[in-house]
N, C-alpha and C positions, 0 to 999 in steps of 0.2 A: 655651465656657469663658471667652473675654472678655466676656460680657455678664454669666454668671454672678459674675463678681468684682464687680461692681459690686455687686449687693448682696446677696450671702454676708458681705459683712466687716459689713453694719450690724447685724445681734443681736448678733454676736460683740465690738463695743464698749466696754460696760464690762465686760468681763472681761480684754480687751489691756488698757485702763487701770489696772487693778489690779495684773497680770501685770508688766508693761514700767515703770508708775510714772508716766505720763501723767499731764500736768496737765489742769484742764476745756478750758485754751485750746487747749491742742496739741494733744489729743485727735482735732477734726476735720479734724487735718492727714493723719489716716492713710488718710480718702476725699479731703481736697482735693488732693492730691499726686498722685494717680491722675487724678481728674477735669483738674487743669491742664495734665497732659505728655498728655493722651487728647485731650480739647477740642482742644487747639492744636497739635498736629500732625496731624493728619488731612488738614486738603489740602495740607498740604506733603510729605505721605508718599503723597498721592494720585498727585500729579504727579511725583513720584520714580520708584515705581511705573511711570509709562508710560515715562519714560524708560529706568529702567535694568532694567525686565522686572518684572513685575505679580509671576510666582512666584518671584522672588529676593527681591522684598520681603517676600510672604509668610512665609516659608524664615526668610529673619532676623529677622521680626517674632515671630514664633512662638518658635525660639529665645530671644531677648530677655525672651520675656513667662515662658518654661518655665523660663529659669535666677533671672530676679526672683522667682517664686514660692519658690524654694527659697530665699532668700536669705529671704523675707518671714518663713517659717516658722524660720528658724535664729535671727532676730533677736533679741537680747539686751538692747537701747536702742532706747529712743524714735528716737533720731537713725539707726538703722540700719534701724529700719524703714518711715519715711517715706521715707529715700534709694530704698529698694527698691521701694517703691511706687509712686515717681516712676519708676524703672525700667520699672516694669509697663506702668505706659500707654503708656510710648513705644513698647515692644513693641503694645501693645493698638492703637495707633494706626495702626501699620506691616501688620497684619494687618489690621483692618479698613477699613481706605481702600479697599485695592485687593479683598477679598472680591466686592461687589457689583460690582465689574467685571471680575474672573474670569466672573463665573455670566453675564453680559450676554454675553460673548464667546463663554464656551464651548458658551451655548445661544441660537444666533443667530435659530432659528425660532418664530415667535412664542406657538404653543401651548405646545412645551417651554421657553421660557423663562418664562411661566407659571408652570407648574407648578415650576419650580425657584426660584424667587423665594416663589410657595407655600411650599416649604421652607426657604425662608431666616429668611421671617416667622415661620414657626413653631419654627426653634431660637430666635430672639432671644424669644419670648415664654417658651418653656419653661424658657430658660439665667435668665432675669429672675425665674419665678415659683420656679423648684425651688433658687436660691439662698436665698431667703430660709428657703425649710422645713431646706434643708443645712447652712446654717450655723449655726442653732439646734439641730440635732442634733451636728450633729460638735463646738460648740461644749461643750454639757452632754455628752458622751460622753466624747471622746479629749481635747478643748483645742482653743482656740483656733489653737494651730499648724498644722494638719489643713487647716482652709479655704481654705489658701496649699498645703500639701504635697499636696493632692488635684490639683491642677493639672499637677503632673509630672508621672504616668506618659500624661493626656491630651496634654501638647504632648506627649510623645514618640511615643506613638502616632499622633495626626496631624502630625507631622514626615516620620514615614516615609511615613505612607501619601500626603503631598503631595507630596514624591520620586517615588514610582511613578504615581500617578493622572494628577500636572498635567502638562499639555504648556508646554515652556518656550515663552513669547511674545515675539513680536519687539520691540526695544527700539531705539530710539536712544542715542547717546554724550548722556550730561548737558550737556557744554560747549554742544552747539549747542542746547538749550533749555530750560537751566534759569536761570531769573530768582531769583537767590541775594537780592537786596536785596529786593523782592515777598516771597517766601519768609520773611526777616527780620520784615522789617510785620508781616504776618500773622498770624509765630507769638508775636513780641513781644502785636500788640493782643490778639489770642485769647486768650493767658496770663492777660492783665488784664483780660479781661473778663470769663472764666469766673472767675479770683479774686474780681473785685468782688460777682459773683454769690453765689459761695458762702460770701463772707466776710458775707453779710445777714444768715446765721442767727446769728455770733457778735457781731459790730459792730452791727447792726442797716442800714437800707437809709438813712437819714441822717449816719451818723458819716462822721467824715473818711477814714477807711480807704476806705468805699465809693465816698465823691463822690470822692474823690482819683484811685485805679485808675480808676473809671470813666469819669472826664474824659480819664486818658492813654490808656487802652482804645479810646477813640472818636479822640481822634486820631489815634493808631497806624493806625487800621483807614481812617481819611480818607486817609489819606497812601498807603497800601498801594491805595485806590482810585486815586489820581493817578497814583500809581506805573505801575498795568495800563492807564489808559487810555494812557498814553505810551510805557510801553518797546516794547520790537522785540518780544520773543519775552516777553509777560506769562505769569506763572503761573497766572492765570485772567482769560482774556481775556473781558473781558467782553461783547463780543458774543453771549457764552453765554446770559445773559439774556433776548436777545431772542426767546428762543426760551420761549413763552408755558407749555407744559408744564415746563419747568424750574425756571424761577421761580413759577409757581403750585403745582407740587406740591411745591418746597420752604419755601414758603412758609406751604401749605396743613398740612407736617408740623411746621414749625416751632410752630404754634399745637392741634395735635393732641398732637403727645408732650408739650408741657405739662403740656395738659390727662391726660394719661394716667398720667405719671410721679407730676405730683400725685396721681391718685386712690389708685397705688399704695399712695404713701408715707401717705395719710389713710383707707386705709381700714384698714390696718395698725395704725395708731395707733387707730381707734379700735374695733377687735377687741382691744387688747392693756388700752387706758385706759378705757373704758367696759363693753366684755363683758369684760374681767379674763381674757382667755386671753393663752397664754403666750407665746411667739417662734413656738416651732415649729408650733403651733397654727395660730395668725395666718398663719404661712408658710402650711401646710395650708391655709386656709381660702381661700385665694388659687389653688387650683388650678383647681377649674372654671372661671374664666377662663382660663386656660392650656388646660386641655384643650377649650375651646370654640373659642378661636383654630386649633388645632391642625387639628382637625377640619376646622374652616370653610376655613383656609386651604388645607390639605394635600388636603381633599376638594373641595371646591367653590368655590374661588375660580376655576379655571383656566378651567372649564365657563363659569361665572357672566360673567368674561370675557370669553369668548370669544363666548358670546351678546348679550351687551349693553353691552360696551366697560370698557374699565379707570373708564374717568370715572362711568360709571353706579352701577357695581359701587362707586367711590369713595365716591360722595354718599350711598347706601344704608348704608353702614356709618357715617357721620358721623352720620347722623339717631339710627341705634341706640344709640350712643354717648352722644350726646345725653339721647336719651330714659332711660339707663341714670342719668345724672347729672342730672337731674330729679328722681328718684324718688328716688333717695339724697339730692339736697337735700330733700326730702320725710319724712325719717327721721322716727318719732317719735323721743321722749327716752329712753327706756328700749326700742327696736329691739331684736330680736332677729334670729341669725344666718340661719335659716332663714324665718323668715317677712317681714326684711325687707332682708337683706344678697344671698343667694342665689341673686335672682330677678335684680337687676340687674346678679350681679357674671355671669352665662350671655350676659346682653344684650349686659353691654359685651365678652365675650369674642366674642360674633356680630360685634359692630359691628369691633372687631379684627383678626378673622377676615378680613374685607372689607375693610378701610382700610388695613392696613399694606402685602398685597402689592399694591394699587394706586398705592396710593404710590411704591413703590420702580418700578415699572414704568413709571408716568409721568414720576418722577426722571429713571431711566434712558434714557428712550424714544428713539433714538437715535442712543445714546452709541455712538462708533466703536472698532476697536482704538487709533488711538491717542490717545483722549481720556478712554477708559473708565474709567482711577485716577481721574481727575480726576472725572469727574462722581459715581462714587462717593463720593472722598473730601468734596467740598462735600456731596452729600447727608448723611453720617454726621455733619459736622459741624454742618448744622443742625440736626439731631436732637439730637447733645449740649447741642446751647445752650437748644434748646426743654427738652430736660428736665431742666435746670440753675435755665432762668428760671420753668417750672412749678414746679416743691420749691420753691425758694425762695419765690415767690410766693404760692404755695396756702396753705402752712407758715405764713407771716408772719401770713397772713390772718387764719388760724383762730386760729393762737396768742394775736391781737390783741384778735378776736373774747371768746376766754375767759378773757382777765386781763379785762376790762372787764367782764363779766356776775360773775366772780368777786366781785372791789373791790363789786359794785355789791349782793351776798349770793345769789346762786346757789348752791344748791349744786355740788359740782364732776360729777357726772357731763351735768348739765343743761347746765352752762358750757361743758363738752367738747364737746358733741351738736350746738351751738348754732355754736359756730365751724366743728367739722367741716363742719355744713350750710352755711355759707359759702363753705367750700373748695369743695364740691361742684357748689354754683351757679357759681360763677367758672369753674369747669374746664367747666360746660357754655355758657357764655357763650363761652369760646375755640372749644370744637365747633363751634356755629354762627355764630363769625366763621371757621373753616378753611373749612365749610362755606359761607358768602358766596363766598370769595375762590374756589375749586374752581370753582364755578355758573359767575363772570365770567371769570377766565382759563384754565380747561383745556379743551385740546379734548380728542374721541376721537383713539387715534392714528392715523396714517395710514401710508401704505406707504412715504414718504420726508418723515420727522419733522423738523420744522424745526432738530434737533440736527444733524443730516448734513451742511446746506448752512453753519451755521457753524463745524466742524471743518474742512469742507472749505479756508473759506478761510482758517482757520489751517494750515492743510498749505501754502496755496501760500505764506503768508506766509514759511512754515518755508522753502519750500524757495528762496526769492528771498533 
């Protein structure tokens, strides 16, 4: 349901602006508002999380996101619907920080953990693809109000059944280890940098809006670094770093969901601007990658694993990846869906398949009880910013690409074709720099992962 809202609302776009009376400029306030309070709380709701119990945050985050839904869908102005939406993520943030550190905890053995990370990669691929086909139906069917009021009777149903299923986890009192100023940095720079990011597409990536944020973006986030290497009890101690599988596999996913997000959003466009199909279509066309993930993941990631290590199974899915976005930069000009969309979009869901729960697994690799929010919440948050600075980036690209072959007498389906293929190569250019950085810094895991021995001595830190 949270990954779903992200992008269920983007068909349904110029139909709220119509609806509600949206200007062009406010318009992409009704994703940037979600993306700002998602982006930037995440490891502050990570670490929250460990402290005051992983499924209480859940519990409230959930709530939060189930009551904004209904407020999204009741909305009657502009101004009441962004408020809500900004609602949303903060919910959305609260839920997903601490998720992938429920599943690390409550499947401690290495096979079943596996296999349930398996499953995790494949709701977020299928909540990502089946939004975009939903919202284009529920949109042309019942209205745009629907895409928000579909979320209700889901958080309530997983409300309850997170009441009965989760076992409560142990928590410490806040006061003895929460870094409230860290916390501030953080969500302060974070705010301004996923802003700066997604204000590219309206500002452009030179206007003063961008350099401006972007300059305080970066100081905020310098300072919030000073801040951890110095206080007592930091919100992300950075001695987390040093632990090679952490930083390379988040670092590794930072340049992959880029590249991924981008592809989304450009192969979309160019089933919708070039093949002339419709939202829902386009949604549609977008599922065999989802159900190739699905598979890959839920069926043989865990095996695959367990045979030949997370890291193996990692680099094998960057290559397919790769190779998926080759071939689409390869597109001819007038491509077709089946003979030249189809074959890659199977590949890149193979490569998916394989990459995302490796990913998470070597993110995670580990993560203790009580550092778990936290390792999760940094992972999710690098993933928002990768696939913030991929749209933005891929988007600019192409877009640049086709006013320039346009000006220059293109016709426009050619001019289209021609940027896409730009976005395409660039997203496979971050593959094999994720892919670089994996080779050099990830190991296989091992039976006492270099995550262990730096919690460990944030435990003694804590308790001196």
């Amino acid at each position: 349901m949270i990954i779903l809202d992200g992008t269920i609302v983007t068909v349904a776009l110029p139909t709220i602006q119509r609806s509600l009376g949206f200007s062009a400029a406010n318009l992409s306030w009704v994703m940037n508002a979600y993306l700002l309070a998602f982006g930037s709380l995440l490891l502050l709701a990570g670490r929250l999380g460990d402290l005051s119990g992983r499924k209480r945050m859940f519990g409230c985050g959930l709530a939060v996101f189930t009551a904004a839904s209904l407020v999204c869908g009741l909305a009657t102005s502009p101004a009441m619907l962004i408020a809500a939406r900004f609602a949303q993520g903060i919910g959305g943030a609260m839920v997903s920080a601490v998720s992938l550190g429920m599943i690390v905890t409550l499947f401690p053995e290495p096979r079943e953990q596996a296999k349930a990370i398996g499953a995790f990669s494949f709701v977020g691929a299928a909540g990502a693809s089946i939004g975009l086909v939903l919202g284009g139906v529920l949109t042309e069917t019942v209205g745009w109000h629907w895409i928000f009021f579909v979320n209700v009777p889901i958080g309530l149903m997983a409300g309850l059944l997170s009441v009965k299923v989760l076992d409560t986890d142990r928590r410490t009192t806040p006061r003895n280890g929460a870094d409230w100023l860290g916390a501030g940095l953080a969500t302060a720079g974070l705010m301004l940098g996923v802003d700066a990011i997604s204000g590219t597409a309206p500002y452009g990536w030179s206007s003063s809006h961008t350099l401006v944020t972007a300059v305080l973006a970066i100081g905020l986030l310098a300072a919030f670094v000073t801040r951890e290497a110095t206080a007592r009890m930091p919100l992300l101690p950075l001695r987390v770093f040093s632990a090679r599988n952490v930083t390379g596999a988040n670092l590794a996913q930072l340049l992959v969901i880029g590249a991924a997000f981008g592809f989304q959003v450009i192969v979309t466009l160019f089933m919708q601007r070039v093949l002339g199909d419709s939202a829902a279509a386009s949604g549609l066309g977008l599922l065999p990658t989802a159900a190739v993930i699905g598979t890959v993941s839920l069926g043989f990631s865990a095996r695959i694993a367990a045979r030949f290590g997370q890291r193996a199974m990692l680099l094998a899915g960057l290559l397919l990846i790769a190779v998926a976005l080759v071939l689409l930069a390869g597109m001819p000009m007038r491509g077709g869906y089946l003979a030249h969309l189809l074959g890659p979009l199977v590949l890149f869901g193979a490569g998916g398949g394989l990459t995302l729960p490796a990913l998470a697994s070597l993110g995670m690799s580990g993560a203790t009880q009580t550092d778990a929010g936290l390792a999760s919440g940094l992972f999710n948050t690098t993933q928002q910013i990768g696939a913030a600075l991929g749209v933005a980036v891929l988007s600019t690209l192409a877009a640049s690409r086709t006013a320039r072959l346009q000006v220059a007498g293109f016709d426009n389906a050619a001019a289209l074709t021609s940027g896409y293929r730009l976005a395409f190569a660039t997203g496979a250019g971050l593959v094999v720099a994720a892919f670089i950085v994996a080779t050099v810094l990830l190991r296989g895991t091992r039976s006492a992962p270099e995550w262990s021995n730096v919690t460990d001595a944030v435990t003694d830190d804590a308790r001196v």
